[in-house]
C-alpha positions in Angstrom: -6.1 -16.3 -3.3 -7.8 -13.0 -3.9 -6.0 -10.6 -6.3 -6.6 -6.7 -6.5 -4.7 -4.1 -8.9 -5.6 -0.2 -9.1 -4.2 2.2 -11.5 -4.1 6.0 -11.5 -2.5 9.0 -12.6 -1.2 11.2 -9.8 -0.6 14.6 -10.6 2.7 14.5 -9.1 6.2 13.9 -10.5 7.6 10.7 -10.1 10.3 11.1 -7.1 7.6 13.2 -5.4 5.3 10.2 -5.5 7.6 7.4 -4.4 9.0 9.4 -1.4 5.3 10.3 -0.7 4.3 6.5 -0.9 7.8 5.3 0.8 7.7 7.7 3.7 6.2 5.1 5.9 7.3 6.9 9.0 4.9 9.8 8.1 1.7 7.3 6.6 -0.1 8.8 10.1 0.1 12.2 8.5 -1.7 11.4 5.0 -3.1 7.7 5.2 -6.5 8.1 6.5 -6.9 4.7 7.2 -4.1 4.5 9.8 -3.9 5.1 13.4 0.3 5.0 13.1 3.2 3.1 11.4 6.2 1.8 12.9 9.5 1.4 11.6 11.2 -2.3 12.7 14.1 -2.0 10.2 15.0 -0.8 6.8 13.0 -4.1 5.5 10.5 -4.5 8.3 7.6 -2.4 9.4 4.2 -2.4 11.0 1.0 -0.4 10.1 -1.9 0.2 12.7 -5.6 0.8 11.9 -7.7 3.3 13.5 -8.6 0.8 15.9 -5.1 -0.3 16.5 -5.5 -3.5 14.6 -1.5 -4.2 13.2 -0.5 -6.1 10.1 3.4 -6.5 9.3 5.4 -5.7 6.4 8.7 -7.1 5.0 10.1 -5.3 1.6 11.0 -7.9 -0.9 12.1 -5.1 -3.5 13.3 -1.6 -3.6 14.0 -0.6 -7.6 14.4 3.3 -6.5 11.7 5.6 -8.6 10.3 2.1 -10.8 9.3 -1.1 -7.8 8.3 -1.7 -4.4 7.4 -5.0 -3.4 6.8 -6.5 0.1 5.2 -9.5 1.9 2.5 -8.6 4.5 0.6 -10.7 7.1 -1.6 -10.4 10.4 -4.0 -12.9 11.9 -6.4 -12.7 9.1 -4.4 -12.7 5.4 -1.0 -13.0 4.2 0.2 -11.8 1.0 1.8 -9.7 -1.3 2.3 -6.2 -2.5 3.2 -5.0 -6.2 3.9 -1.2 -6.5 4.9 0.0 -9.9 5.7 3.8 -10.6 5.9 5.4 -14.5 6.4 9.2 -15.3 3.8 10.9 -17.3 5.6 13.5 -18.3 4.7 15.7 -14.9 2.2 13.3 -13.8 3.0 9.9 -12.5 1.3 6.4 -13.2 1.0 4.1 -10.3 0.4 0.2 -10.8 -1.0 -1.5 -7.6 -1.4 -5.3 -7.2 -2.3 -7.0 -4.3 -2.6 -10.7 -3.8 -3.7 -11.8 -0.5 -4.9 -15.4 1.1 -7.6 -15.1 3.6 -6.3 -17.2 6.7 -9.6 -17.9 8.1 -12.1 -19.7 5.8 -15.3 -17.0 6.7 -12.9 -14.1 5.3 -12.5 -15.7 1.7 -15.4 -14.3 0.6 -14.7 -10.9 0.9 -11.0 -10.8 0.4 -11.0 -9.1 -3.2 -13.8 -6.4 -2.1 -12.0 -5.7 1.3 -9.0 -5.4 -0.9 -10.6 -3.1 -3.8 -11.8 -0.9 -0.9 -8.4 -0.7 0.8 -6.8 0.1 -2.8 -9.4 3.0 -3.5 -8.7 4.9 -0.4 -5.0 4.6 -0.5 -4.9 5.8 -3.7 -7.4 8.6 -2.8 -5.5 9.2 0.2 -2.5 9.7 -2.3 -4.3 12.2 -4.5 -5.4 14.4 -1.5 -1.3 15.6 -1.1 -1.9 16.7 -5.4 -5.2 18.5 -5.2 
């Protein structure tokens, strides 16, 4: 199992950042990674790469302004997502930590990289709506 985590201060307040990051309906607006995001149910949803490729999302955990957790899976990994969120005073600290098992035996090799990468742009991706 590969395992990732990213850590960053946002120059946002806290309840700023979380609806930022939990506004999956508007990730197409800010994620540059995404071709579109759509909503299942209140536990369920599915992002889309720029080439259309989906992976699906469950939320495990919803501690409003402190935890987000969810299971995701497509035909290559499966895994798990830990968001944690701390105010900084009128910044805000965000904990990321992936862990994610390559389904097909070629990927294993390049699950923590592909991970590290994904984690760098999200968080980029996050600082763009603070700059």
């Amino acid at each position: 199992m590969a395992v990732s985590n990213i850590k960053a201060l946002i120059p946002g307040e806290l309840q700023k950042v979380w609806e930022l990051v939990l506004d999956i309906e508007n990730y197409g607006a800010w994620r540059s990674d995404l071709s579109k995001t759509e909503v299942i149910s209140d536990k369920q949803f599915i992002e889309y790469t720029k080439d259309g490729y989906p992976t699906t999302f469950t939320v495990t955990l919803v501690e409003p302004y402190r935890r987000w957790e969810f299971d995701m899976e497509n035909s290559n990994m499966k895994g798990h997502w830990t968001g944690i969120f701390t105010a900084k005073g009128d910044e805000t600290e965000i904990d990321f930590t992936e862990q994610v098992e390559a389904k097909k035996l070629l990927m294993k090799p390049f699950a923590k990289s592909y991970l590290k990468k994904q984690q760098i742009q999200f968080v980029a991706d996050i600082m763009k709506n603070y700059s």
